[in-house]
Structure formats: structure tokens, C-alpha cells
C-alpha positions as CSV (number, residue, x, y, z in Angstrom):
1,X,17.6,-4.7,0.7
2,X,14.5,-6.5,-0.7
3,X,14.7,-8.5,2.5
4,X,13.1,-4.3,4.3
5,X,10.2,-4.6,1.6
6,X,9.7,-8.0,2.1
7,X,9.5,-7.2,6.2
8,X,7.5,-4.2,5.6
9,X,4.9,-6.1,3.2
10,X,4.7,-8.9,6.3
11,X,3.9,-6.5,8.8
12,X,1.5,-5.1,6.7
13,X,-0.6,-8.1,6.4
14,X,-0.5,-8.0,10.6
15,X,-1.0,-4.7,11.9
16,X,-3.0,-5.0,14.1
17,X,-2.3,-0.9,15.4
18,X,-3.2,1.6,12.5
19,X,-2.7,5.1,12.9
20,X,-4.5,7.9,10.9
21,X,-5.0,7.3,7.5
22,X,-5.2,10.6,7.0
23,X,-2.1,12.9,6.9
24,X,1.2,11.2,6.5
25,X,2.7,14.1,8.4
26,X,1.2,12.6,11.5
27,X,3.8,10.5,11.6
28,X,6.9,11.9,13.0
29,X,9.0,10.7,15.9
30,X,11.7,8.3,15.6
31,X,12.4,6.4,12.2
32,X,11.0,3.7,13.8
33,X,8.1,5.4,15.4
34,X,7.7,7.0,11.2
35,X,8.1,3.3,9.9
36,X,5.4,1.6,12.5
37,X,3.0,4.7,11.7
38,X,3.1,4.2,8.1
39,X,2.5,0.7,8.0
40,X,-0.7,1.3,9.6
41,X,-1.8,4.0,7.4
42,X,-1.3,1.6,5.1
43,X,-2.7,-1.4,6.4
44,X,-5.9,0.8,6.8
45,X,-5.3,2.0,3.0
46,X,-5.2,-2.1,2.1
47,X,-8.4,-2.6,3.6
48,X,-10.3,0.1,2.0
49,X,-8.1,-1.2,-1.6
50,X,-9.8,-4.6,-0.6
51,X,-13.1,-3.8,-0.3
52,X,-13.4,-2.2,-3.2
53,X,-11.3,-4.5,-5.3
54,X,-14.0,-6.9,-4.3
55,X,-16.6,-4.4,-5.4
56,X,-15.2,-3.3,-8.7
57,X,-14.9,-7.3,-9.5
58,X,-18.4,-7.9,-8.5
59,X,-19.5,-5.2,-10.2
60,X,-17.8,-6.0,-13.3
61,X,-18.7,-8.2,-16.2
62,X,-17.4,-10.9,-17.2
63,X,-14.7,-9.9,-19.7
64,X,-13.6,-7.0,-17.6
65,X,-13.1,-8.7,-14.1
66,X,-10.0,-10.9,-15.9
67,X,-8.8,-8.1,-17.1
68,X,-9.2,-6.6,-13.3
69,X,-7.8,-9.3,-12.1
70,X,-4.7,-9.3,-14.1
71,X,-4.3,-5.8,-14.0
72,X,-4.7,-6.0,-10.1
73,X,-1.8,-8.3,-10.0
74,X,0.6,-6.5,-12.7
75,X,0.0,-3.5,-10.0
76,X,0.6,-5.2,-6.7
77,X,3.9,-6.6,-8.9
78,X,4.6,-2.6,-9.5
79,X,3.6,-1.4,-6.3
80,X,6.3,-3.9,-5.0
81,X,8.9,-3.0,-7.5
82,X,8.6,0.5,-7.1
83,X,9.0,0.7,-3.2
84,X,12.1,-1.7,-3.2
85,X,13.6,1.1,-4.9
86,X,12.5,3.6,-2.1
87,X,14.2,1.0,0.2
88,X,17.6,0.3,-1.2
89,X,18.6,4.2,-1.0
90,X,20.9,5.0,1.4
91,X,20.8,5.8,5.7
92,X,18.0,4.6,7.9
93,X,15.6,7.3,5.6
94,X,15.3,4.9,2.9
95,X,12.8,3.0,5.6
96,X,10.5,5.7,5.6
97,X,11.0,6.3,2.0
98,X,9.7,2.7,1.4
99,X,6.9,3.3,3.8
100,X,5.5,6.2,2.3
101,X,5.5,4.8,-1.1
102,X,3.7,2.0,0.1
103,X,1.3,4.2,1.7
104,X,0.8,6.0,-0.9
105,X,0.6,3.5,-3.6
106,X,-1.5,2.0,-1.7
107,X,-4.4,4.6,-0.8
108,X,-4.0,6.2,-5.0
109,X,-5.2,2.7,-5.9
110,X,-7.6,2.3,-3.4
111,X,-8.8,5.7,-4.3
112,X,-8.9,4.5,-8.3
113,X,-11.1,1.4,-7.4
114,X,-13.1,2.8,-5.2
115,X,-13.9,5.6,-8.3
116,X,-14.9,3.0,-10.7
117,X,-17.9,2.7,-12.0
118,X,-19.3,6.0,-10.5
């Protein structure tokens, strides 16, 4: 089962299709059609998290961007954690499940960075 996270965090780094990062609703069709949507909502979410990780850690002084930084990687550890759960449940649903939580890990934190400092 980790072996689907693992999968959906390599295809992650590679989309090179992203659908709308908007409403997660828009994905419907098959559950692969659903899985393949989702990992470019959240491919798109990662790139916004990116940008303003970079930001908050420019932005930050000294003290604070280790703390970022080790906060940032006790999340992605989380994030990770969390979604395997999503992924060992049971049927082909447990794909989307993962996805979603992904997705929506993913564009909350993005969201949280891109907050800071405002």
C-alpha cells in the first residue's frame, strides 16, 4: 500500500497535465480519470506551496527560517503519513481518497504560507 503513495508522490513531481485547481468536484469520470485529475490539482497546489515556502523563508529572519525549515519538513513527513492512511483503505476508492488528501493537504499549506507575514 505505501508502494500507491509512493506512486502518487512520483507522479506528482512530473505532471506535466494539471487540471483545475479549483473545485475538486471537477474531477469525476473514471477512478482513474479522478486519480490523474487530482494529481494535477495538486501538482499545481505544490507549485503555489513552493513559491511561497521560498517567500516565507526569504522573508524570515534568521531564527525563524530553521524553525520554517524544520517545521516544513515535520509537515511534508505528516502530509505523507496521513495520505498513506487514505491509501490503504479498502476498493479502488482508497486511490482517490489518497489523492484528495494530497490535494488538499497540499493547497491548506500552501494557503498557510502564502498567509504569513500579511
Amino acid at each position: 500500500m505505501r508502494s500507491i503513495l509512493i506512486a502518487v508522490l512520483c507522479v506528482l513531481t512530473t505532471a506535466a497535465q494539471a487540471g483545475d485547481q479549483g473545485d475538486p468536484r471537477s474531477c469525476d469520470g473514471s477512478t482513474a480519470e479522478m486519480v490523474e485529475c487530482l494529481k494535477g490539482q495538486t501538482a499545481q497546489w505544490d507549485k503555489r506551496l513552493t513559491i511561497a515556502y521560498q517567500q516565507a523563508m526569504k522573508n524570515a529572519a534568521d531564527a525563524q527560517r530553521d524553525q520554517l525549515r524544520a517545521a516544513q519538513r515535520l509537515w511534508i513527513q505528516y502530509r505523507d503519513a496521513n495520505c498513506l492512511y487514505y491509501g490503504m483503505g479498502e476498493g479502488t476508492i482508497a486511490r482517490v481518497d489518497a489523492g484528495e488528501c494530497l490535494r488538499r493537504m497540499t493547497e491548506a499549506r500552501a494557503r498557510e504560507l502564502e498567509g504569513l507575514g500579511r
